[in-house]
Phi, psi and omega in degrees: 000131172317171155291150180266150173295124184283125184307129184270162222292327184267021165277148201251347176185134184249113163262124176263124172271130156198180200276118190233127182311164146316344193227037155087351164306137191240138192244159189323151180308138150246013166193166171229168199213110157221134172312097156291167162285014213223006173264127189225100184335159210253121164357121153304116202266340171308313158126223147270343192272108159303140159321146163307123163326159176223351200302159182285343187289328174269324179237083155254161199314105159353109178256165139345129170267164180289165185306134167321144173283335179235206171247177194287316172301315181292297176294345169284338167284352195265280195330325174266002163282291189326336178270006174269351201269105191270341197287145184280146154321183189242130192320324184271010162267347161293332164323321218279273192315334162301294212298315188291323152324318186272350175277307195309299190303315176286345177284324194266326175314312200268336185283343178283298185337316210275315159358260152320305182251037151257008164257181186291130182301334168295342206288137199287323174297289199310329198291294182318312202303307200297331171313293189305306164359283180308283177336290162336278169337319182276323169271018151258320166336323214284154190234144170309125168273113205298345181272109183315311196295296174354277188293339128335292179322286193303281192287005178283345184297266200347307174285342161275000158273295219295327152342292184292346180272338178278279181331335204273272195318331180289320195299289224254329145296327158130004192277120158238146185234126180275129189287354226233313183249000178074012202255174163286131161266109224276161186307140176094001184265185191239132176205170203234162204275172167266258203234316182226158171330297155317358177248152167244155153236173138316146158279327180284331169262002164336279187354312183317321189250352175240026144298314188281335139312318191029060160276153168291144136308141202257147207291162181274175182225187194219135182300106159267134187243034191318316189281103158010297184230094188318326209223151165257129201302149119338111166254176217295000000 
């Protein structure tokens, strides 16, 4: 092997190139590179932060969440009687009604999610949805409490998610649901607000709610399913 070109005294690093043969000979240098001091590499525009894996073993393909256990109408009637309820209930039956929430809620989070982020990142109903979303999640953490009202408290959370999550989920698939027969109300039917705008029934089943009232029905509107999001969801 040659002598290396001797390094000069204000060099801050010297690289000697030099040429290797096929069979491992290195034959005279063909260049030298040298690094003074007064040289100082230019910022890393990358940052301290790597990029994130994109690999499929870290980020797989987005599946389906599982199906409700129940429809979105049957649980928004369980979850709004107990919030309708001023007498307090009997500990094992808040029990009941926790343990039955806490099925609803873990079932409805992801499916609202998986919704909500198959729209457009602006859309204002996905935003609400994605919100609710979070709440819910954090009032699954919450651990049953030995003080009965307390844990009354906790399970009125719970239940004011799955109101809101059904309501979230009816929106964004584009689906009303009659409060009253549970059915869908399909485009051409005629139907009338309930208690807020966003809630529906049927006009055939209104009757139902004015003997004891003896309220007028209120005029019908006709189902259209022009819009994405027919209703705007209750919020948490």
């Amino acid at each position: 092997m040659p002598n290396p070109t001797p390094h000069p005294p204000a060099a801050k690093m010297t690289i000697e190139v030099y040429t290797v043969t096929r069979d491992g000979a290195v034959t005279s240098p063909r260049t030298t590179v040298v690094v003074p001091h007064t040289y100082e590499p230019p910022p890393d525009q990358r940052g301290p932060q790597l990029p994130p894996c994109a690999c499929p073993l870290h980020h797989p393909a987005p599946t389906a969440p599982a199906p409700l256990p129940s429809s979105t109408g049957i649980m928004r009637a369980y979850a709004s009687w107990l919030l309708d309820q001023t007498a307090v209930p009997r500990v094992a039956t808040t029990q009941r009604f926790g343990r039955d929430f806490h099925a609803y809620v873990t079932a409805l989070v992801p499916a609202t999610e998986h919704l909500a982020r198959a729209l457009a990142p602006d859309d204002i109903p996905a935003a609400l949805a994605l919100v609710s979303a979070d709440t819910a999640r954090r009032r699954l953490a919450e651990r049953p409490d030995a003080v009965a009202a307390r844990d009354l408290a906790r399970v009125r959370r719970l239940a004011q998610s799955v109101v809101a999550l059904c309501d979230h989920h009816d929106a964004l698939t584009g689906v009303l649901m009659c409060l009253i027969c549970d059915r869908p109300i399909e485009p051409g039917d005629c139907h009338v607000a309930y208690d807020t705008p966003s809630r529906r029934i049927h006009r055939r089943c209104a009757p139902a709610l004015t003997p004891a009232t003896r309220s007028p029905v209120p005029r019908c509107t006709r189902a259209v399913r022009n819009s994405p999001h027919p209703a705007p969801p209750r919020s948490t």
